[in-house]
Each structure stands twice: as C-alpha cells, then as structure tokens.
N, C-alpha and C positions, 0 to 999 in steps of 0.2 A: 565059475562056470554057470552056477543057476542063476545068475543077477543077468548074463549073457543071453541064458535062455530065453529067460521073463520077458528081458526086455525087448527081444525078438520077435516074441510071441505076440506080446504088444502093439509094437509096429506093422505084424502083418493080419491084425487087427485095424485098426487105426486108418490107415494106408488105403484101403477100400473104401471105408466111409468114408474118407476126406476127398474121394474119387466120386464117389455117388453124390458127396452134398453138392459139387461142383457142380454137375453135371444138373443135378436136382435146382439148382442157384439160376445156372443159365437158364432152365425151361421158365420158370419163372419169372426171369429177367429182359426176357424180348421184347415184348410191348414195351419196356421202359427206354429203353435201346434205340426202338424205331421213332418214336415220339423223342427222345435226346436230339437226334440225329435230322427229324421233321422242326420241333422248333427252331432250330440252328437254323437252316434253310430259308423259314418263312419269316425267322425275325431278325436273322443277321445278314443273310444271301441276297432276299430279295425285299425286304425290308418291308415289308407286310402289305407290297404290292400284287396285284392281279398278275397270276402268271398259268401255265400252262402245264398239261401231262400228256406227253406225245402216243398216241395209242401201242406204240411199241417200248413205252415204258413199264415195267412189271406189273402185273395186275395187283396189285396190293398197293401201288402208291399213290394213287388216288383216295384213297378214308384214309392214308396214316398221314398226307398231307393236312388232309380238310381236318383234321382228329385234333393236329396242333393248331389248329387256327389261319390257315392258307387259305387267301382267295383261288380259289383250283378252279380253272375248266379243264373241262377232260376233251381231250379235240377226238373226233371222230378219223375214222381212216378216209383218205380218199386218194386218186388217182393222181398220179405227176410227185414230186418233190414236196414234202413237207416242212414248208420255211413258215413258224411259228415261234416269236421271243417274246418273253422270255420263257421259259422252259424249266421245269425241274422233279426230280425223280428220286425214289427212296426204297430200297428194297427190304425184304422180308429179313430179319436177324437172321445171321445162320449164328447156329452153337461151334464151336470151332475147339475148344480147349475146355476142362473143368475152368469154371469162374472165368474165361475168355468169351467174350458176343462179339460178332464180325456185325456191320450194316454196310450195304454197299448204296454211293449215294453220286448224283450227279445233277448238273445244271448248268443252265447258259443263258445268258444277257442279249446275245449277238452271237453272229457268228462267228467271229473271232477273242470272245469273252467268255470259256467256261471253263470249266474241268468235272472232274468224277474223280472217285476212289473207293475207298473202303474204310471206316472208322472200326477202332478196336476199343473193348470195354472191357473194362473189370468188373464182373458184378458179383452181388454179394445179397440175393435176396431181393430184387428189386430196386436197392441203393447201386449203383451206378457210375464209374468212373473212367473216362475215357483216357484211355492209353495212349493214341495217339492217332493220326489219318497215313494212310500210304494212297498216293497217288497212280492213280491209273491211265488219266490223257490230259492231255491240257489244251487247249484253242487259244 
C-alpha cells in the first residue's frame, strides 16, 4: 500500500511538470516552426522564385517569408480583384498541445494551382519535428 502511495504521489508530481515543460517547449519553439514551414515554401514550393504576399495575408508573413530567404513583395491593397501569381503565405505558430506547434500556410502558382493547410510539429526545445500537414483547400 505505501509503494502505491509513493508512487502516486510521484506521478502527481511529475505530471504537471511534464505539462509545464511542454507548454514551456512550444513557447520556445515557434520561431523554429514558422521558419520550418517558411523555408519549405521558398525552397521547395516556389523554388526561390519571386513571389508575392497578398495584403489580406496575415501580418506576420511577410519577415517570416523574407526571414527564410524569399524573394517577397508585399502587394499593396487596391480596388477591383486581386489577380497576383504566384502568391504565398505563412502564419503566426499557434501552441495547440504540450510539445504540439500548429503553422498555418498557403500558396498559389495560378489560379487553378494551389492549396493551404496547417502543418503539426513536435517540438522539443527548439529541435523540431513535423508530424504531418492536414489540408484545408485545394485549387
């Protein structure tokens, strides 16, 4: 019964911290996240061509593009239809889970050439591992 206790006692010890480092891991681990998720874009998406940030793209993905090395212009607003390609866009990490980092990211070639979604990380301190992408539209 006391090896029961202890070890209870233990775990609801234990359990919090490993809750806090997580948590403590993700704040840390954003920047690495948005830049994962910005190089991918500008070296594998658009192959480290000149491409575009539509003014109703997040305000943050304009420096985490240019951060990883994107030729970025930032297009201005203006009146009528905004038809500008290629196009691409990188949001701010949310934290989502202990040691889970969400990035939400999109682009497009054409207009009938893009997608968006949300990539999932593991992180661990600013070391970094992507979990996988879930898809949000597709063109």
């Amino acid at each position: 019964m006391r090896k029961l206790m202890a070890w209870s006692l233990r775990l609801l010890i234990t359990l919090p911290l490993l809750v806090a480092a997580g948590y403590l891991s993700d704040y840390v681990s954003t920047n690495a996240c948005e830049q994962e998720v910005a190089r991918w874009i500008v070296q594998d998406v658009m192959r480290s061509q000149e491409f575009h940030v539509l003014p109703t793209a997040p305000r943050e993905s304009f420096p985490i593009l240019q951060k990883a090395g994107g030729r970025v212009r930032l297009l201005q607003p203006k009146e009528g239809p905004l038809v500008e390609f290629p196009w691409a866009e990188v949001g701010h990490a949310k934290i989502k889970y202990p040691y889970v980092v969400t990035v939400n990211w999109g682009y497009c070639h054409a207009p009938l050439s893009g997608q968006g979604g949300e990539r999932r990380f593991l992180c661990l301190f600013s070391y970094v591992i992507r979990l996988g992408d879930r898809s949000r539209w597709v063109t």
